[in-house]
N, C-alpha and C positions, 0 to 999 in steps of 0.2 A: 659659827658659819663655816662651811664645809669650802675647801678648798675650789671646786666646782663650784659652788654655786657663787661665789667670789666670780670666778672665769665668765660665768654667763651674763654676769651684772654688770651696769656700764652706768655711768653718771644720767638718771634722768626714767631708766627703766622701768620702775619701783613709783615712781612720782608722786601719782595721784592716787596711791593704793596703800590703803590700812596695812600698818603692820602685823595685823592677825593674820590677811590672807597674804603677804609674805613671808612670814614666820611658816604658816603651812605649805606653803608653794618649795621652801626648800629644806623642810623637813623637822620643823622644830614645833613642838607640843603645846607650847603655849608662847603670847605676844612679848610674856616677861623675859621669858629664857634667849630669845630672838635680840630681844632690845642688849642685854647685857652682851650676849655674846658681838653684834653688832657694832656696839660700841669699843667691846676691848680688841676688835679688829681695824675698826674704822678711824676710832678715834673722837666719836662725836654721836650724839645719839638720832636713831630714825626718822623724829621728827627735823632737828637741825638740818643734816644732808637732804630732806627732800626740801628745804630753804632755800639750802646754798646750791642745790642744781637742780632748779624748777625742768620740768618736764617741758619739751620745746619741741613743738607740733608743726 
């Protein structure tokens, strides 16, 4: 995950949206490559974090 798209992203953004069209929304080729990279920044994988900060409308 790109440093920018880290900046754009804020707890909650991402929520209710597959990680396919996240993965492509900031430039990664497939859900796989997204998930790992996401994890070894985050800390927890794609599905977890949209757990632990549901989307709040």
């Amino acid at each position: 995950m790109s440093a920018s798209a880290r900046r754009r992203d804020t707890p909650g953004r991402y929520a209710q949206r597959r990680s396919a069209a996240t993965a492509r929304d900031v430039g990664y080729g497939s859900e796989s490559a997204f998930s790992v990279a996401f994890k070894r920044v985050v800390g927890t994988s794609p599905r977890a974090y949209r757990q632990r900060f549901p989307r709040v409308t």
